[in-house]
C-alpha positions, 0 to 999 in steps of 0.5 A: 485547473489546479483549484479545481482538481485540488477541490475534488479530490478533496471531496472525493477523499472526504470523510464520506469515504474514509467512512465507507472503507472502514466501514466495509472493513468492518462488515468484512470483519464480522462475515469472516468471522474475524480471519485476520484475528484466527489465521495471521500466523497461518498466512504468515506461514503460507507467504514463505511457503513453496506452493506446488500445485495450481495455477499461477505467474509467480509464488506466494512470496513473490506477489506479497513482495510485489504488493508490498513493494507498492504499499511500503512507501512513501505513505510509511515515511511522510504519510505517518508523520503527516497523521501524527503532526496534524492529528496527535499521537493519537492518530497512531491509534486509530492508524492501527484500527484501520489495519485491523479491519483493513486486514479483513478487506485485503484477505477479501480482495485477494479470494475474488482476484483468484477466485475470478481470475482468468488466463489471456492469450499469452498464457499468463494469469490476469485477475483483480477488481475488474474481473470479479465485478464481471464475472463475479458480480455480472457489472462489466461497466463496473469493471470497466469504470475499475479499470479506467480509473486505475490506468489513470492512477497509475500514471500518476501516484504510481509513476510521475509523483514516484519518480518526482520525489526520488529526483528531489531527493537525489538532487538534494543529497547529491546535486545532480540535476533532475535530467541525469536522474530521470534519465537513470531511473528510466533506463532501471525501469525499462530493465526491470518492467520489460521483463513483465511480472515475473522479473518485477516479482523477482526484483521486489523479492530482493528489493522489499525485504532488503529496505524494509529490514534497513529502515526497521533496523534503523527505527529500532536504534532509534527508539532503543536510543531513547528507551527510557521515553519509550513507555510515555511515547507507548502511552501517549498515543492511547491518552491522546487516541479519545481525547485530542491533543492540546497545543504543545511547542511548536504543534498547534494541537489537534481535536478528537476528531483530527485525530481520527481522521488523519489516523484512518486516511494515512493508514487507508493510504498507506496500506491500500485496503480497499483500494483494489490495486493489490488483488491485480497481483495477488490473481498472478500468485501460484495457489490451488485455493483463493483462501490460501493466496487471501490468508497471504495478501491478509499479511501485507497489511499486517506487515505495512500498517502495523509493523513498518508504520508502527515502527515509524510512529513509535520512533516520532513520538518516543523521541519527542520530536512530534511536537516540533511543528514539522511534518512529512518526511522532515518530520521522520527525519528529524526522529532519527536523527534524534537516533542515529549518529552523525548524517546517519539519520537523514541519510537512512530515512532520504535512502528508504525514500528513494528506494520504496519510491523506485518499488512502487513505480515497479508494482504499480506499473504492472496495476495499470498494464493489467487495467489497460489489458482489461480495457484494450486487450494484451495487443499493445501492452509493449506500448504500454511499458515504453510510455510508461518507462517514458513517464518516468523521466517526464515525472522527474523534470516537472512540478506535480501539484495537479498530477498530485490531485488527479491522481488522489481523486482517481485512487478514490474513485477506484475504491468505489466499485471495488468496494461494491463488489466486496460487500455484494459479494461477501456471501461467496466469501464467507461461505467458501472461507467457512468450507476451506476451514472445515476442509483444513481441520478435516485433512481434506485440503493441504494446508501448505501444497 
């Protein structure tokens, strides 16, 4: 069974697919206009804005907060390392190319997630993939299949692997055993999750913007640490970004076409364009027009791909560390301690993995909730939440090679119709972007209320 999936969700995660997310990305790109090249600095101001009309669970803020509390992980600390220790520095290069275009993509799922949202019986807001491949598209079965995938992944990537890697690296700072962790963080989960949307907006309100100025805080002593290597570190990932990396100390080298490959699949990864997870939050957002809530979840990828992971990056290969044959999180720790005094660097980058870890498990819960209430109704959504609080302590205790797998080929099969309905549907996005930009310039629509 664990050779099996492993197979799969390699082939599912080929390069096959890496092809069609960037490549969507791009078509995305020219229909729009390039938006994330025109509009960055105005979603940047609509995120921190105070919406006062439209519909909605939670603020501009708040979903982007919640969005990044899933994006802002793992994938920023192991994920970056990983792509530049099996790809060059050169990876970092494509890594940004995948955020730009992933810019586009994200701005798209968000419009449709608001445009195609609707209201259950309880009053709140429900949105995302499933619903604009019914109602935008009229392929129900394609929502469906959306929605099954992402009840699965969820359990998985979003919960079991989560909590997993946070009891390891409690364990291993402090030598409490897994049961007592998972137990602690089951009980955090509960507090938060039960509460629905609005408590785990509240939550990721504080949390993401508190980890995400600490772990770049730290990134930065450690590059102005080493400043003087900062240009050749710069430069390097431009030398290396068309021409591959020859075998160096303890890296083993990479060929051009590793280097693009690692740098796509960990920035995909990392920021999530394409996947369809994030717009299930971005419907929840308080807005009066879709193109305001696309313009904020536009930012995210932004914020993630070519802020936190740059900053990652830039600290691994200005320190030279790179080339000592590690990889993962081992990889960026080993970056800063380079930077940081003392247990200072490997204590900053176990705390930041434990912490976007524990906001990952929160976004995500609220992704699988919302594709189980497509697929069941809102009837047993307390069920929901309890399992899932529930799976939390299980991914604790037990070895994850195969949830590991499944969960990767459920990602990837998530991607697939959400990435059908993002170009069928670009007409309706181009058009409604051009008449929101007219409407802007005329002073018909209010570019902040």
């Amino acid at each position: 069974m664990n050779a099996f999936f492993a197979a799969f969700a390699s082939f599912m995660w080929g390069p096959w697919l890496l092809v069609l997310l960037l490549g969507t990305g791009f078509w995305l790109t020219i229909r729009l206009r390039g938006v994330q090249f025109r509009s960055l600095f105005y979603g940047l101001r609509l995120t921190f804005s105070k919406e006062r009309e439209g519909e909605g669970d939670i603020s501009h803020f708040g979903s982007l907060m919640t969005a990044l509390a899933a994006t802002v992980g793992i994938g920023n600390i192991a994920g970056v390392s990983t792509a530049v220790a099996l790809g060059g520095p050169g990876a970092i290069f494509w890594m940004w190319v995948t955020g730009l275009v992933g810019m586009a993509t994200k701005y798209s799922e968000g419009f449709l997630a608001v445009k195609f949202r609707k209201i259950n019986d309880k009053g709140e807001i429900s949105g995302g993939p499933m619903y604009y491949l019914e109602e935008g598209l009229k392929k129900k079965w394609l929502g469906i299949c959306f929605a099954a995938f992402g009840a699965c992944a969820a359990f998985g990537i979003g919960n079991m692997v989560q909590a997993n890697t946070t009891a390891i690296a409690v364990s291993n700072s402090t030598g409490l055993n897994k049961f007592s962790i998972g137990l602690f963080l089951a009980i955090l989960t509960a507090v938060v999750v039960i509460g629905g949307i609005k408590r785990i907006a509240d939550v990721a309100s504080y949390l993401v913007p508190f980890m995400v100025a600490i772990y770049f805080l730290g990134a930065l002593i450690v590059i102005f640490s080493h400043i003087d290597q900062l240009g050749a570190g710069v430069m390097l990932v431009f030398d290396h970004a068309f021409s591959g990396t020859a075998a160096t100390g303890g890296f083993a080298g990479a060929t051009l076409a590793n280097g693009i490959r690692y740098g796509v699949a960990r920035g995909l990864l990392s920021n999530e364009s394409g996947m369809g997870s994030a717009p299930i939050v971005a419907a929840a957002a308080r807005t009066n027009h879709p193109c305001k809530q696309a313009l904020v979840s536009m930012t995210g990828t932004f914020l993630d791909t070519l802020v936190v992971c740059s900053i990652t990056a830039i600290a691994i290969s200005s320190t030279g560390v790179w080339t000592s044959g590690e990889t993962g999180v081992a990889l960026t720790i080993q970056a800063f301690s380079a930077g940081l005094p003392g247990y200072w660097g490997s204590f900053l980058v176990t705390m930041g993995t434990i912490t976007f870890a524990f906001s990952t498990i929160l976004a995500w819960e609220y992704y699988g909730e919302k594709c189980f209430e497509y697929l069941f109704g809102n009837k047993y959504i307390s069920f929901y939440r309890y399992a899932w609080v529930v799976f939390v302590f299980i991914g604790a205790q037990v070895q994850l090679d195969m949830v590991w797998d499944i969960s990767d080929a459920m990602n990837a099969l998530m991607a697939i119709p959400n990435l059908i309905g993002l170009v069928c549907l670009s007409g309706i996005l181009a058009r409604e972007t051009r008449l929101f930009e007219e409407g802007v310039q005329q002073g018909s629509i209010n570019k902040f209320d």
